[in-house]
Backbone as JSON, one array per atom type, in Angstrom:
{
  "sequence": "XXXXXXXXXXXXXXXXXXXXXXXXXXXXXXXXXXXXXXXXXXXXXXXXXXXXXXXXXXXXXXXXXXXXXXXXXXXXXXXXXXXXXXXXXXXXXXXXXXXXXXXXXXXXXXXXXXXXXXXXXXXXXXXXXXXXXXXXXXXXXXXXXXXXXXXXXXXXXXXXXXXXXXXXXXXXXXXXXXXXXXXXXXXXXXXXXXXXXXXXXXXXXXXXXXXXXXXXXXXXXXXXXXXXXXXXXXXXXXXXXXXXXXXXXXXXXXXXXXXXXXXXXXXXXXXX",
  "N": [[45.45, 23.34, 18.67], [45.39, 24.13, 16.3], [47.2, 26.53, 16.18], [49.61, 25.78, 16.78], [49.84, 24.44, 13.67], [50.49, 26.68, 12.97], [52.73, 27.7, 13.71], [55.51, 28.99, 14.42], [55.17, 30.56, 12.85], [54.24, 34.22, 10.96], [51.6, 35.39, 13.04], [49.73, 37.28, 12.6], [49.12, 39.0, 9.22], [49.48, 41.8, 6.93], [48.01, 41.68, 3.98], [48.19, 42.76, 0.37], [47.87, 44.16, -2.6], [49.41, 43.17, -5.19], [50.71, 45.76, -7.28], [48.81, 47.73, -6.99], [47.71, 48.73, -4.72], [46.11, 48.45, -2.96], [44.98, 47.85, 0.34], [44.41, 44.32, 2.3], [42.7, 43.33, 4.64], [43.84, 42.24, 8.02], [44.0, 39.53, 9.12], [44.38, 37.61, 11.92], [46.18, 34.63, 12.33], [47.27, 33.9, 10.12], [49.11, 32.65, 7.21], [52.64, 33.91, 6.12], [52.42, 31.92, 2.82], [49.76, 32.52, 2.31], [49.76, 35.39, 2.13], [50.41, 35.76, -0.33], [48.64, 35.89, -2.68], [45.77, 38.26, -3.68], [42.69, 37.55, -1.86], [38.78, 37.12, -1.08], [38.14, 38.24, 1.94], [36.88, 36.33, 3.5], [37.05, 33.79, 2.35], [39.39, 33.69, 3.07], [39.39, 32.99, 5.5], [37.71, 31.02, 5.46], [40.03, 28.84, 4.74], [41.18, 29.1, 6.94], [39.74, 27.95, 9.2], [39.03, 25.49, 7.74], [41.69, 24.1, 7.61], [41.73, 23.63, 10.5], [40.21, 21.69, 10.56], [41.36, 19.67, 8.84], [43.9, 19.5, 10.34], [42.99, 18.27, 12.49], [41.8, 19.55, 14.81], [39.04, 19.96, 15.5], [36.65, 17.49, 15.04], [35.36, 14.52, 12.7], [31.59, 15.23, 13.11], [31.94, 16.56, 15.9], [31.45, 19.4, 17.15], [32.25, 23.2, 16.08], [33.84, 26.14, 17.67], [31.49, 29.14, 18.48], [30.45, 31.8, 16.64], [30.86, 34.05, 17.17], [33.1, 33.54, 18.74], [35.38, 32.42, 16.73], [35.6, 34.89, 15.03], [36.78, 36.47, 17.24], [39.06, 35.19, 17.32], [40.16, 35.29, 14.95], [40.42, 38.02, 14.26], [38.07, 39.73, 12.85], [35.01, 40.63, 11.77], [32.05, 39.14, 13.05], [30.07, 38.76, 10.79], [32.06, 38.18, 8.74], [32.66, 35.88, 9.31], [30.47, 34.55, 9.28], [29.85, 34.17, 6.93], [31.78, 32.74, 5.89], [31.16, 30.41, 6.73], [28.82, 29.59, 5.65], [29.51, 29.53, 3.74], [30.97, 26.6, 3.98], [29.19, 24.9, 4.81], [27.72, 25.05, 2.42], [29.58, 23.41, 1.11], [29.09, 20.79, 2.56], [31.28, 20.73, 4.3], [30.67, 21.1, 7.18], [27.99, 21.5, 9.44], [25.02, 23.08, 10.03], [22.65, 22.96, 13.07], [20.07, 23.81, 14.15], [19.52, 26.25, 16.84], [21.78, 24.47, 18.03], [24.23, 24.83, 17.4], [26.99, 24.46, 14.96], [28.49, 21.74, 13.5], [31.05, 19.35, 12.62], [31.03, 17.71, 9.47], [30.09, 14.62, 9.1], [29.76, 11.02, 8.13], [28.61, 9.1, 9.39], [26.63, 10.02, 10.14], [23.66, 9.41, 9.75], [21.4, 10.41, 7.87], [23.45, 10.97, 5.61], [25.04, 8.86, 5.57], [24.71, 7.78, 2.77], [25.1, 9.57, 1.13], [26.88, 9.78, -0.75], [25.95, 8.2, -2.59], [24.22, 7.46, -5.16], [21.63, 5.7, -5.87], [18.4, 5.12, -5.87], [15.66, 3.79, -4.51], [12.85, 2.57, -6.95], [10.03, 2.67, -6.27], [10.1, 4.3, -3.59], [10.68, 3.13, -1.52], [11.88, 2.0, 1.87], [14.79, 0.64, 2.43], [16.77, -2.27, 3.65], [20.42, -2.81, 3.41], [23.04, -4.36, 2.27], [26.57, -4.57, 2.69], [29.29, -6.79, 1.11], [32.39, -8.09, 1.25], [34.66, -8.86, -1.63], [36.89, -9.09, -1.84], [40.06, -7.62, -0.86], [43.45, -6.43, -0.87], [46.93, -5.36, -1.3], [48.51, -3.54, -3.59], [49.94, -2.59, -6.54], [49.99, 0.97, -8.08], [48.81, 1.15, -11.18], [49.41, 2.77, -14.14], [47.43, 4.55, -15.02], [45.68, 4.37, -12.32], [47.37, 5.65, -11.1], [47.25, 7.95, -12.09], [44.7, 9.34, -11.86], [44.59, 9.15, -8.81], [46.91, 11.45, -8.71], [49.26, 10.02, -7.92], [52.47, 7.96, -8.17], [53.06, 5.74, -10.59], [53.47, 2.34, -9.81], [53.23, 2.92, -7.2], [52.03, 2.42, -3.54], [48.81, 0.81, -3.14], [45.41, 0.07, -1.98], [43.49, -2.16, -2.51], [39.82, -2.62, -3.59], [37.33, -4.96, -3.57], [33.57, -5.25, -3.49], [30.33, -6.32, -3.15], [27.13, -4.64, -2.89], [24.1, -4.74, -1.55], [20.73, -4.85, -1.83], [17.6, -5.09, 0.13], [18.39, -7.33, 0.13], [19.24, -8.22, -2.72], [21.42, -7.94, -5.41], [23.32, -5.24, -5.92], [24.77, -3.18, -6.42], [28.42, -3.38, -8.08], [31.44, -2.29, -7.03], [34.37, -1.6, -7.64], [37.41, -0.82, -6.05], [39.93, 1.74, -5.58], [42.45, 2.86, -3.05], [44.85, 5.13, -1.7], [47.38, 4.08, -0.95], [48.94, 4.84, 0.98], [48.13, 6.64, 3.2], [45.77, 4.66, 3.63], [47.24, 2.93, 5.13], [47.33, -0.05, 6.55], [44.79, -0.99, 6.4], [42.66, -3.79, 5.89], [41.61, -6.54, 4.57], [40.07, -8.19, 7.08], [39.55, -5.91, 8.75], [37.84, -4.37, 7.31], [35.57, -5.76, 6.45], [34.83, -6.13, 9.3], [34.28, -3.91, 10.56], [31.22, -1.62, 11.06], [29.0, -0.45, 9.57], [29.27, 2.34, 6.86], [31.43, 2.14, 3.95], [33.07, 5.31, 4.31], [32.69, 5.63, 6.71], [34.52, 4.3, 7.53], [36.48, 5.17, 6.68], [36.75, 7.69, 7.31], [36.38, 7.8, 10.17], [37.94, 5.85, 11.27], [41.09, 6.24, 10.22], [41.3, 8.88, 9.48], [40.28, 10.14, 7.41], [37.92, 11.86, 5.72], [35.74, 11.68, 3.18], [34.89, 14.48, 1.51], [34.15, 15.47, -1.3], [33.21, 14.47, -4.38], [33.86, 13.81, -7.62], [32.25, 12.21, -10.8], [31.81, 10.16, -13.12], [29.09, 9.21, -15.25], [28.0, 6.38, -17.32], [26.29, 4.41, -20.0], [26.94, 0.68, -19.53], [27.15, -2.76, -21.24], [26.39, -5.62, -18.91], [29.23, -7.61, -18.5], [29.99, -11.1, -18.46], [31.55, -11.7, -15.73], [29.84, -9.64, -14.43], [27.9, -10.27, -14.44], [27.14, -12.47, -13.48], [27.92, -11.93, -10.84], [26.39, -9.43, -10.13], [24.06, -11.08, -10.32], [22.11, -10.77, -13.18], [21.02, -11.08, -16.62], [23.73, -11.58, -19.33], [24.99, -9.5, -21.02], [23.33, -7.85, -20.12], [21.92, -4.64, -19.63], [23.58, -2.08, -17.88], [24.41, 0.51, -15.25], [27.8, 2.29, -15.62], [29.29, 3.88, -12.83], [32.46, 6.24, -12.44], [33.97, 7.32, -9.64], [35.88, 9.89, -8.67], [37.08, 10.33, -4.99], [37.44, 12.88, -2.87], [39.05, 14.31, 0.01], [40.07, 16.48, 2.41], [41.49, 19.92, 0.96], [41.15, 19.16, -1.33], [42.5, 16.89, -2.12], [43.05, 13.88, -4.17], [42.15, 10.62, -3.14], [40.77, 8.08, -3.38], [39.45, 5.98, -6.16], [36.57, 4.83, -7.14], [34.9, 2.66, -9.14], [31.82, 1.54, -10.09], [29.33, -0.45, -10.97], [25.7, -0.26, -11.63], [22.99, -2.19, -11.47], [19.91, -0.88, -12.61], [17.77, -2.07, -12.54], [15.45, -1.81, -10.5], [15.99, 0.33, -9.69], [16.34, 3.73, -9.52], [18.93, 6.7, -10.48], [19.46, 9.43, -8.75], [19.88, 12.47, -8.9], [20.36, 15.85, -7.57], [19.74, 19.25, -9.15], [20.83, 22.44, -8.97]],
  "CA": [[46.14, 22.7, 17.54], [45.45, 25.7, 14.85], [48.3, 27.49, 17.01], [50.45, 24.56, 16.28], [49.5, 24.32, 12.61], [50.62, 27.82, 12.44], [53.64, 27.33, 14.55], [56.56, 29.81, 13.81], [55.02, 31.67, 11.29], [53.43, 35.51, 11.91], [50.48, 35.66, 13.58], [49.52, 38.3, 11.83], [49.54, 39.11, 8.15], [48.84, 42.44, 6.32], [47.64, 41.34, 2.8], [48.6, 43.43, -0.11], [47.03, 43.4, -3.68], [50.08, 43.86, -6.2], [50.6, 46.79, -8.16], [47.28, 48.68, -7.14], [48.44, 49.58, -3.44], [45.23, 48.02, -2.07], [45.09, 47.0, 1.26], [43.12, 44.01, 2.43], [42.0, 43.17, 5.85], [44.78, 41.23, 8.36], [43.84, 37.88, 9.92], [45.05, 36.21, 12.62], [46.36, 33.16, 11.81], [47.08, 33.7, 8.46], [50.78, 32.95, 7.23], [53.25, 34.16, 4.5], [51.88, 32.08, 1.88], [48.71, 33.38, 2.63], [49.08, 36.61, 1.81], [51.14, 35.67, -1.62], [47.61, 36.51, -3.53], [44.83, 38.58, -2.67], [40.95, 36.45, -2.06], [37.94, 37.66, -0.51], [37.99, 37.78, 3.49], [35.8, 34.83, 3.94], [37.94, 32.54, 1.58], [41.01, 33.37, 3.82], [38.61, 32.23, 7.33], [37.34, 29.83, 5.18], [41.24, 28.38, 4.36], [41.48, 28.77, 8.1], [39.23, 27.06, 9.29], [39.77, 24.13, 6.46], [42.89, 23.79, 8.12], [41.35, 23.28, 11.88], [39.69, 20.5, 10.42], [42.55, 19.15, 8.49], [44.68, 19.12, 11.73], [41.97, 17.71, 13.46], [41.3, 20.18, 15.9], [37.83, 19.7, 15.37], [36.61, 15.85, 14.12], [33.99, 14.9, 12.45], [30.56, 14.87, 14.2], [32.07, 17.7, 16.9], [31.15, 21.29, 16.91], [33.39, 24.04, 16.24], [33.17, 27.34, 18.2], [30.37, 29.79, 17.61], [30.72, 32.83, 15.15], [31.62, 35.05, 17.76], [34.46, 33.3, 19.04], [35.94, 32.47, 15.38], [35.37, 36.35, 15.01], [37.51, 37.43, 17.5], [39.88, 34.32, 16.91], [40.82, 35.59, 13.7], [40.52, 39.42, 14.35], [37.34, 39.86, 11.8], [33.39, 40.72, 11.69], [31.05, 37.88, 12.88], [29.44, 38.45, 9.58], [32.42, 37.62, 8.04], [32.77, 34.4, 10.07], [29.19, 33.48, 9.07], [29.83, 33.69, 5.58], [32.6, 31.69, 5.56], [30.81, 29.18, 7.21], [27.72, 29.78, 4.72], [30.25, 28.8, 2.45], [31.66, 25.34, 4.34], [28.24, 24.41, 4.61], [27.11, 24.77, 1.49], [30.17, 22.1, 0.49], [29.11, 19.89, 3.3], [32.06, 20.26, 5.12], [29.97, 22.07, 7.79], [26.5, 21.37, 8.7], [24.33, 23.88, 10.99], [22.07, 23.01, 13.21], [19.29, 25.33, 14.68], [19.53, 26.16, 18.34], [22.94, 23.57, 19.0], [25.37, 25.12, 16.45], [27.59, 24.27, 13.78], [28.69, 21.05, 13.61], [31.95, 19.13, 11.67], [30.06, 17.1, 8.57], [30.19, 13.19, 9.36], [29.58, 10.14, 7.27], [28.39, 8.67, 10.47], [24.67, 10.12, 10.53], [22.25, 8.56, 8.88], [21.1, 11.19, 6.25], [25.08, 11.53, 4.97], [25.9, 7.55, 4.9], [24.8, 7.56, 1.72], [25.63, 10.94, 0.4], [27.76, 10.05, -2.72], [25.96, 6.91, -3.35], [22.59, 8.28, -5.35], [20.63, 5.39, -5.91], [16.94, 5.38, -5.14], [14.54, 2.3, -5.5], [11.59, 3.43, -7.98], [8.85, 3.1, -5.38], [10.61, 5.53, -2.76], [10.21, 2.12, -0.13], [12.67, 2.04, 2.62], [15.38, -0.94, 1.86], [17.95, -2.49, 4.17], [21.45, -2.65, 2.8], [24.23, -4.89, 3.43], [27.91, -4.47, 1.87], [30.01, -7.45, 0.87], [33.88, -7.64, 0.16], [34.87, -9.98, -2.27], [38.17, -8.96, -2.18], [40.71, -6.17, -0.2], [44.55, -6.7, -0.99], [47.47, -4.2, -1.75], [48.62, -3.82, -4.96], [51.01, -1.53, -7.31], [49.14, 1.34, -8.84], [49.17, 1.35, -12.64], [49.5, 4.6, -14.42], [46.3, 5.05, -15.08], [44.9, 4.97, -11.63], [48.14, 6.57, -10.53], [47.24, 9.37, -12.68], [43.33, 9.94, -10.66], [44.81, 9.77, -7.79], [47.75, 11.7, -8.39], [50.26, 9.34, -7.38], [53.22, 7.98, -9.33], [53.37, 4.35, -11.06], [54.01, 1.76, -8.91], [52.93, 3.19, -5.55], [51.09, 1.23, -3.02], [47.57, 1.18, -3.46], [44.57, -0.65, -1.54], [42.0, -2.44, -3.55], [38.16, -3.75, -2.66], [35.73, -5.47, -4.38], [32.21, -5.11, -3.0], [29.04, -6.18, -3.5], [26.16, -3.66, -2.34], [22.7, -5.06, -1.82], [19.17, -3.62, -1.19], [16.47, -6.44, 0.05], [19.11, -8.95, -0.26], [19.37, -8.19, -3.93], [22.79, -7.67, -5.45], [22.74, -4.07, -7.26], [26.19, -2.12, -7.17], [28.81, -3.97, -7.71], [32.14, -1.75, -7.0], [36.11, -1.78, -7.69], [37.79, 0.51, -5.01], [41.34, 1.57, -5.13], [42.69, 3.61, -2.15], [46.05, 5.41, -1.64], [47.92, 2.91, 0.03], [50.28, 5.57, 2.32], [46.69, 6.86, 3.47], [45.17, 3.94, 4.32], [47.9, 2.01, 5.97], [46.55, -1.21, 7.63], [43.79, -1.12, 5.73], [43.04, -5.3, 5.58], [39.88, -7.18, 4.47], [39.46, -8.5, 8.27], [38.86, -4.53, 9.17], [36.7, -3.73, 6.49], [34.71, -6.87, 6.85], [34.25, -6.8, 10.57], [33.45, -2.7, 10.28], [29.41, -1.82, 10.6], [29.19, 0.88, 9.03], [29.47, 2.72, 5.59], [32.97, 2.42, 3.86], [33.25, 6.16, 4.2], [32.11, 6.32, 7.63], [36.08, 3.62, 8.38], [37.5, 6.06, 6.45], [36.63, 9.03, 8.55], [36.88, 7.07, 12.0], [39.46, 5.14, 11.79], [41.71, 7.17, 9.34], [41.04, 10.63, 9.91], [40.12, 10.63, 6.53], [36.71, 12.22, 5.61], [35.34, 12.27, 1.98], [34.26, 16.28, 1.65], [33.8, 16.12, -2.01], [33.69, 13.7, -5.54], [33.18, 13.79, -9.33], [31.89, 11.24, -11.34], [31.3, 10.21, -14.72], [28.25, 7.72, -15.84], [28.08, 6.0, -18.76], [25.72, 2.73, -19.95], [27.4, -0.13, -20.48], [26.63, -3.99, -20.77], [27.28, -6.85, -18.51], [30.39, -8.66, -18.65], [30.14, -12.54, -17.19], [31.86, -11.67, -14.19], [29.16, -8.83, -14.18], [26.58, -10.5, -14.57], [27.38, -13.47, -12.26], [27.92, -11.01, -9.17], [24.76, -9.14, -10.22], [22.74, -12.1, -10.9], [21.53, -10.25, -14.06], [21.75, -11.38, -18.15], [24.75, -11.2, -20.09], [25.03, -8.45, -22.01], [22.32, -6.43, -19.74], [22.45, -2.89, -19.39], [24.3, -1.42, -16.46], [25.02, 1.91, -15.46], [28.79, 2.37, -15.08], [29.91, 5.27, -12.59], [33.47, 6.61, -11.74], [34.1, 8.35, -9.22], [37.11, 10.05, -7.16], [36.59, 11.29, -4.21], [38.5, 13.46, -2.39], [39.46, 15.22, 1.09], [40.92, 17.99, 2.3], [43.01, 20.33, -0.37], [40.74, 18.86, -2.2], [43.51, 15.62, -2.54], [41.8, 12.51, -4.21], [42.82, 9.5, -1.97], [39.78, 7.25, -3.69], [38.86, 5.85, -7.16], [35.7, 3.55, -7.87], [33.97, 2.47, -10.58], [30.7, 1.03, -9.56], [28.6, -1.19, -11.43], [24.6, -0.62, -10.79], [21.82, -2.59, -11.51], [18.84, -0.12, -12.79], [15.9, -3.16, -12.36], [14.57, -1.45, -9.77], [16.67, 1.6, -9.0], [17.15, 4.63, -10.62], [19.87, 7.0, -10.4], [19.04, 10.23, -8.36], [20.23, 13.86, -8.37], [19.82, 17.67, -7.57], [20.95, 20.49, -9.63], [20.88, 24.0, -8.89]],
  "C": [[46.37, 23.66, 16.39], [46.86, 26.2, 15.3], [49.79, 26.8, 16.77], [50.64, 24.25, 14.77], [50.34, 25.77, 11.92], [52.12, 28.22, 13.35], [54.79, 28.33, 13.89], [56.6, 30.49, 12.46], [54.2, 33.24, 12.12], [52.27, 35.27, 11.98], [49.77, 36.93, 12.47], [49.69, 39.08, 10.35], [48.8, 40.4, 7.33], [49.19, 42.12, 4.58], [47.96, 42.73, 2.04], [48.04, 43.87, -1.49], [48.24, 44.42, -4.47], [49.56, 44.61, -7.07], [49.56, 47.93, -7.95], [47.06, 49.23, -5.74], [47.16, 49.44, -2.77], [45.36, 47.13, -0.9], [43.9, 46.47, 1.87], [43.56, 44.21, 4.06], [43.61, 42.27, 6.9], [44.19, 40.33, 9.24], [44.97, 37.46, 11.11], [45.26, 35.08, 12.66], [46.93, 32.45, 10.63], [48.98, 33.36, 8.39], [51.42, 33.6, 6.13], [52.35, 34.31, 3.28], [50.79, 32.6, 1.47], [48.45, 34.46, 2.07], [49.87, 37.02, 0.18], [49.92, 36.16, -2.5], [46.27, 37.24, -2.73], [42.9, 37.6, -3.23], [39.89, 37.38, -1.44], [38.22, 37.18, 1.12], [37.57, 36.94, 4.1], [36.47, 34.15, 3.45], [38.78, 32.69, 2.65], [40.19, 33.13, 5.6], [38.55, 31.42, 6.82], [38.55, 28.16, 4.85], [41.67, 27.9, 5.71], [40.99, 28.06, 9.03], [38.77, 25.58, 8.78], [40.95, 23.6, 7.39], [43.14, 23.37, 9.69], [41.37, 21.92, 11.25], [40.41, 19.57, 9.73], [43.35, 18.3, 9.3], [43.93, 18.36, 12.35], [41.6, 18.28, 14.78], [40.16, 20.14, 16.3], [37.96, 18.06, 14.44], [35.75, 15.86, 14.2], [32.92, 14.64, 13.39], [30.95, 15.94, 15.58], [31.68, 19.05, 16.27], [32.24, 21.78, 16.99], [32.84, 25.39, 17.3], [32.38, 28.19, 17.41], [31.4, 30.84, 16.99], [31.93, 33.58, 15.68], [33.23, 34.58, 18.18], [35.67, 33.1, 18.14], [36.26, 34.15, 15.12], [36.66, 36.81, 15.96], [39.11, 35.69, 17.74], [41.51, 34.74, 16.53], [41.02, 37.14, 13.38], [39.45, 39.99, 13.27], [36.1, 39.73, 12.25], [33.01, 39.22, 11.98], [30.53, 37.43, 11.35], [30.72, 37.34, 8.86], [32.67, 36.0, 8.38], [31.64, 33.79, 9.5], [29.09, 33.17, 7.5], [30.65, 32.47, 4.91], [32.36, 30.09, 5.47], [29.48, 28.72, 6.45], [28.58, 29.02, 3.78], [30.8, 27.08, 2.38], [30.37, 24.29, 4.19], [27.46, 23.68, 3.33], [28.36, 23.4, 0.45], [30.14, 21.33, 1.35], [30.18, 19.66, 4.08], [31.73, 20.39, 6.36], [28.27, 21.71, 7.65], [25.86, 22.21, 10.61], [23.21, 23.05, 11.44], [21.31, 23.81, 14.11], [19.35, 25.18, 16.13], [20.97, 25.47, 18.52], [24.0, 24.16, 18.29], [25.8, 24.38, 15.37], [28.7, 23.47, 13.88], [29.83, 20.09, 12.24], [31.09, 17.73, 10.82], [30.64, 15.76, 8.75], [29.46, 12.03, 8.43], [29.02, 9.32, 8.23], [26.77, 8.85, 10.37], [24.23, 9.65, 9.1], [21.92, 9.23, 7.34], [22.5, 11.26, 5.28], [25.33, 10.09, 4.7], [25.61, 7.49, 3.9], [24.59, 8.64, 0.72], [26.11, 11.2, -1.28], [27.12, 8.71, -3.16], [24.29, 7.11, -3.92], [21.16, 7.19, -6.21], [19.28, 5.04, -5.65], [16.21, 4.55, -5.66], [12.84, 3.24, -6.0], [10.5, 3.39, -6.99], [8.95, 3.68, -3.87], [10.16, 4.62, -1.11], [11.53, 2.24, 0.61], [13.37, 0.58, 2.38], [16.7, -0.64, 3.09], [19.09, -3.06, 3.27], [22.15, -3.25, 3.63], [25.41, -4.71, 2.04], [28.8, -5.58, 2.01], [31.01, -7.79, 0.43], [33.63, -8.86, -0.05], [36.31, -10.47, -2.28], [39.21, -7.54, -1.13], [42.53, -6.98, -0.24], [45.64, -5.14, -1.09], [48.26, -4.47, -2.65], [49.91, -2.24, -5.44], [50.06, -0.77, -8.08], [49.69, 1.57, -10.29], [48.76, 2.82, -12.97], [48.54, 5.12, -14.91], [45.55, 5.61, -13.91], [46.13, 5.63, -10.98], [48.13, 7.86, -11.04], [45.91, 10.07, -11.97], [43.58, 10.07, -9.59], [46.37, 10.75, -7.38], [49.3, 11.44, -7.46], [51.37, 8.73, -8.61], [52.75, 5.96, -9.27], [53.69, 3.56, -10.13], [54.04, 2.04, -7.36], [52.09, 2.52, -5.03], [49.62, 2.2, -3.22], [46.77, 0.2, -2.48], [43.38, -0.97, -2.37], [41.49, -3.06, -3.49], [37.7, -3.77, -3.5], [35.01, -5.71, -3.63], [31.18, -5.25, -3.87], [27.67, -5.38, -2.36], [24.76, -4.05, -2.71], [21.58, -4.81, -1.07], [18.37, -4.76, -0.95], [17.34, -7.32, 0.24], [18.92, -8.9, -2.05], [20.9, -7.32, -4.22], [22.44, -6.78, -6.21], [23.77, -3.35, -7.27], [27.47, -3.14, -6.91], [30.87, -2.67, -7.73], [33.91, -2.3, -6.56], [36.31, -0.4, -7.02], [39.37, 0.74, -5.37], [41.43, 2.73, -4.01], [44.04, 3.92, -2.07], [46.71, 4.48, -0.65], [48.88, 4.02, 1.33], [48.9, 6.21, 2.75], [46.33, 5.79, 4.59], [46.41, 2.95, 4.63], [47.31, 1.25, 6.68], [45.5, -1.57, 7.69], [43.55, -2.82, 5.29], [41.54, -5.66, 5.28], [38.75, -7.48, 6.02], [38.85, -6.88, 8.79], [37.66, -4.16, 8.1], [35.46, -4.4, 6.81], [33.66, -7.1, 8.62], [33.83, -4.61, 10.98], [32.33, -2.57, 9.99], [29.34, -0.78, 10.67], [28.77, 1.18, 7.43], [30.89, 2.81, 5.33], [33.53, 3.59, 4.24], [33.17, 6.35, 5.66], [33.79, 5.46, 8.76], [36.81, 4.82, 7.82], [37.91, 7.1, 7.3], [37.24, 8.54, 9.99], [38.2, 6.61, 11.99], [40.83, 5.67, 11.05], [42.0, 8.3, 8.85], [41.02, 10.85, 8.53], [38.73, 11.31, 5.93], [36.87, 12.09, 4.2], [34.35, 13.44, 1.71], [33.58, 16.1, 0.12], [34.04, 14.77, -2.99], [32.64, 14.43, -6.95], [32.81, 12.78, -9.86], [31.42, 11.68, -12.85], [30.6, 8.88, -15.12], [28.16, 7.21, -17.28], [26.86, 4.8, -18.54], [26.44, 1.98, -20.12], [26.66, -1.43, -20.45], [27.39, -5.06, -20.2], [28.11, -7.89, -19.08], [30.08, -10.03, -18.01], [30.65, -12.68, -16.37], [31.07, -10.71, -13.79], [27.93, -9.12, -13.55], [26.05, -11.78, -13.41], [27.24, -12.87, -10.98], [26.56, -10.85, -9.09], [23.58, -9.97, -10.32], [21.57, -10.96, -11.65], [21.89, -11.1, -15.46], [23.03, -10.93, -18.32], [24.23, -10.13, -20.88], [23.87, -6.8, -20.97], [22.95, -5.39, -19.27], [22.24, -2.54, -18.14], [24.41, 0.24, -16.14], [26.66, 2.03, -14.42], [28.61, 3.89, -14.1], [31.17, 5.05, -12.11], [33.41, 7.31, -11.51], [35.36, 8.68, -8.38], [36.87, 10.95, -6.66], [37.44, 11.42, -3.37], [38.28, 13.77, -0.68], [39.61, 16.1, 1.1], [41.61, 18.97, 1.31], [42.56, 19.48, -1.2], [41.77, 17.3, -2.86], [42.54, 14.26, -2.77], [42.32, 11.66, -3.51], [41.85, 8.62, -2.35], [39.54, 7.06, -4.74], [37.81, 4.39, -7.29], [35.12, 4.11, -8.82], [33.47, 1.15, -9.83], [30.07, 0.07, -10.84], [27.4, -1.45, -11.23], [23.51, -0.71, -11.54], [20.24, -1.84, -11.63], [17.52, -1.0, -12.88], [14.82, -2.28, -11.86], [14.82, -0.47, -8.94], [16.91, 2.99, -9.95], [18.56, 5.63, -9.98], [19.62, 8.68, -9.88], [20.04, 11.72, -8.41], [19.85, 15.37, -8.74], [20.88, 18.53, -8.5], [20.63, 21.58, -9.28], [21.93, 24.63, -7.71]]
}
């Protein structure tokens, strides 16, 4: 499929670095635009291999080939193959394992279904989780969320309401919108009758993966349709998050804003 992806362009590209008569390295695989700026040798495997997984030459939960074979693929050092992949890894697109290889990052396993969702109950007890739509329709995006997801005014959109509960306790309560030319056929009966993680229909059934999101938390206090879902007080304190989360090319194709219940959860994450 790469071969296809790369379809009537040169095979072969010697890179150039304006004005300074440096020459980089040439790739196989690489095209034109490609060699319009110069990157480090690993970014341009790492672009190329982005672009397997794009195509879907690889899907998630499959292995890609080892180093060596990437290596002589692309006409370039193992090393540099392993860095690249040092690098895919370390954004989860890519996840190694020891002895079986290097495997395409899935929303599917267990440790990853709940990847972007970082709440953690305060006494570190194991809780079953069930997800509840309230709502899934398609809609016109307003120019607000047509501006997060880089879409224009008035484009189709898909949009869920969910409730997310731990114990049988209601604790995130989340507004979804989705690119509607994306998720085509996207209906409440699929979401609903999906056992799973939302992220994990996206991937499967949509060849869409979520690789990457931002977010921004805030406190706020319950609203009476807040507080009703949540079975919490009026006025009690929430922690908003938005987040959009993206794909490939880094393209957002997702905006929620969550709504979660800190009773008995806090809000977990790593930095360094």
């Amino acid at each position: 499929m790469m071969a296809k992806l790369n379809e009537g362009l040169s095979s072969q590209v010697e890179r150039v670095a304006s004005g300074y008569g440096r020459r980089a390295t040439t790739i196989r695989g690489a095209t034109s635009a490609d060699a319009a700026t110069f990157s480090p040798l690993y970014l341009q495997i790492k672009t190329l291999i982005t672009r397997g997984l794009q195509g879907g030459e690889w899907k998630p939960g499959e292995a890609i080939p080892s180093e060596g074979d990437l290596a002589k693929r692309f006409g370039v050092s193992q090393g540099t193959v392993r860095k690249a992949i040092d690098a895919m890894a370390a954004e989860n697109l890519l996840i190694r394992r020891q002895g079986k290889g290097t495997y395409v990052a899935t929303h599917q396993e267990a440790r990853a279904q709940f990847r972007f969702l970082r709440l953690a109950p305060d006494d570190a007890r194991d809780e079953t989780s069930e997800s509840r739509i309230l709502e899934c329709r398609r809609i016109r995006a307003s120019a607000e969320i047509a501006r997060f997801l880089r879409l224009k005014a008035g484009d189709s959109l898909v949009a869920i309401r969910r409730v997310l509960s731990f114990d049988g306790v209601p604790t995130v309560l989340d507004d979804i919108w989705l690119d509607g030319t994306v998720f085509k056929g996207l209906t409440a009966e699929r979401v609903s009758a999906y056992q799973g993680p939302l992220y994990g229909l996206f991937e499967s059934e949509f060849a869409t993966p979520m690789t990457r999101a931002e977010e921004r938390i805030r406190a706020v206090a319950a609203t009476p349709d807040a507080a009703r879902i949540l079975a919490v007080a009026l006025h009690a304190p929430l922690l908003s998050v938005e987040r959009v989360s993206m794909t490939y090319a880094d393209r957002p194709v997702e905006l929620r804003r969550g709504l979660y219940s800190t009773h008995s959860h806090f809000y977990r994450n790593t930095l360094g």
